[in-house]
Steps between C-alpha positions, in 0.01 A plus 500: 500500500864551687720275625664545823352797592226380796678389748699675806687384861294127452197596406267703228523849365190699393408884379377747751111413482517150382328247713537140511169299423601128543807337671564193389814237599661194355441629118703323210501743197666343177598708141497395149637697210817643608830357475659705758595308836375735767169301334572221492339178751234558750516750707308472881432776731194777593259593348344882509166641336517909560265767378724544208717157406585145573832489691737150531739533716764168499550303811849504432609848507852438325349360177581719215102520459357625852202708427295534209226758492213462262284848459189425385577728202751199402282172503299327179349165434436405901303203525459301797543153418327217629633186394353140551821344641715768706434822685328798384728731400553859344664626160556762287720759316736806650683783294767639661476888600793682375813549699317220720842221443356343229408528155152305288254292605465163725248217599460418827291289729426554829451144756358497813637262753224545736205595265350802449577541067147544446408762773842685450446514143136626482644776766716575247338538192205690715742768640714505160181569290448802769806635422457505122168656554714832704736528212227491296299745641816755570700709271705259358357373178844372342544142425508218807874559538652364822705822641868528570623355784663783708679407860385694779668827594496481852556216779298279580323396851279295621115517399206636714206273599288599174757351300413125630160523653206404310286759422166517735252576253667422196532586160188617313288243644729228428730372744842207481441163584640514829356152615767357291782715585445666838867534541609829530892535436720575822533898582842495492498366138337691302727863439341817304689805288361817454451448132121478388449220288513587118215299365134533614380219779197383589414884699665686191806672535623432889490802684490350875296293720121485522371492841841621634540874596676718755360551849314823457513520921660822611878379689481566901683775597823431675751771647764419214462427190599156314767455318461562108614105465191405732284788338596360152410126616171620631411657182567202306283280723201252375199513682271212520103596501457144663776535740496868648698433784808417249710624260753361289805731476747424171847389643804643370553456111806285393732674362637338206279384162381197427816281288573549189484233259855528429531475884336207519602324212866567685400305845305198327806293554548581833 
């Protein structure tokens, strides 16, 4: 788990190939076992299930905690609790990943203002358990040791349709609850960096979109060519089986990384 290190320009960060699941608002997320402040009291915001994590990202931007990412790699001991008196709820343990702006272990729970713990949390465990079962099944046989964090080498820029569309057929024959969340998070959002994730997801290691490809349809001839900017752009488009008639074309990246956590721990009094 890292701290700070999922959000960008208002809105969530994810790996190139990571796809959000579930998109859920009004989320209270409290901690237990650390005595650092950027912990401490509860903490409301948004709430994202990807291919490859859990993502909170704070409603108030200039607290000193204003995303936490949980790779699946990171949890223990969820449980879904259902209490007599109160709302359902979900809890469990996170390590921190190193170089992710914290060090050991923490409890947290997760509260759902508008319900949905139950449906979010099954989603959960049923696309973390297919995770575990690509790192099991791959080359990597060392212990379950969450990764290093690592920031992105590149800028980031905002995502491509696969990144926040549910998936038409799927995964595996088994597909989100999206009666109880059919929220999809606003395009402009959700924001992407060319770094793969570095933990297997629910598809294995990400290595692009499923049902997304290039148009394969030869260009029409024109008397000049395009300009390499408008060739590059083309290149880079998404095509949509369902949609033929469009395309989604990347817009320019933004050229600056995602803040630091020294950066932001700088312009939380601001």
């Amino acid at each position: 788990m890292s701290l700070n290190t999922a959000h960008a320009n208002g809105g969530v960060l994810i790996h190139a190939g990571e796809s959000i699941l579930l998109f859920a608002e009004n989320v209270e997320i409290d901690f237990h076992g650390k005595d650092e402040a950027t912990f401490k009291g509860r903490k409301k915001g948004k709430l994202y299930l990807t291919t490859h994590r859990m993502i909170f990202n704070n409603k108030h931007m200039n607290d000193t905690l204003a995303s936490f990412s949980f790779p699946f790699v990171t949890l223990s001991q969820v449980e879904l609790e259902q209490p007599v008196f109160g709302a359902n709820y979900i809890k469990g343990k996170v390590r921190a990943q190193p170089n992710g702006n914290w060090v050991g272990e923490a409890k947290f729970e997760l509260h759902f203002n508008k319900g949905g713990a139950i449906e979010f949390g099954q989603a959960m465990l049923r696309t973390a358990q297919m995770g575990k079962s690509h790192k099991a099944s791959s080359n990597n046989t060392g212990p379950d040791q969450p990764p290093a964090y690592a920031p992105p080498p590149s800028a980031y820029y905002q995502a491509p349709p696969p990144a926040y569309a549910p998936a038409p057929n799927g995964y595996y024959g088994w597909a989100p609850p999206f009666a109880a969340f059919p929220n999809q998070p606003p395009a402009n959002t959700v924001y992407m960096t060319d770094m793969p994730p570095p933990y297997p997801g629910i598809n294995g290691y990400a290595a692009g979109y499923s049902g997304y490809a290039q148009p394969s349809a030869p260009a029409v001839p024109t008397q000049q060519p395009a300009p390499s900017k408008e060739q590059e752009a083309a290149q880079s488009a998404y095509y949509d089986p369902s949609r033929p008639n469009c395309a989604y074309v990347p817009p320019p990246a933004y050229y600056e990384p995602p803040p630091s956590y020294q950066d932001h721990n700088g312009k939380k009094n601001d």
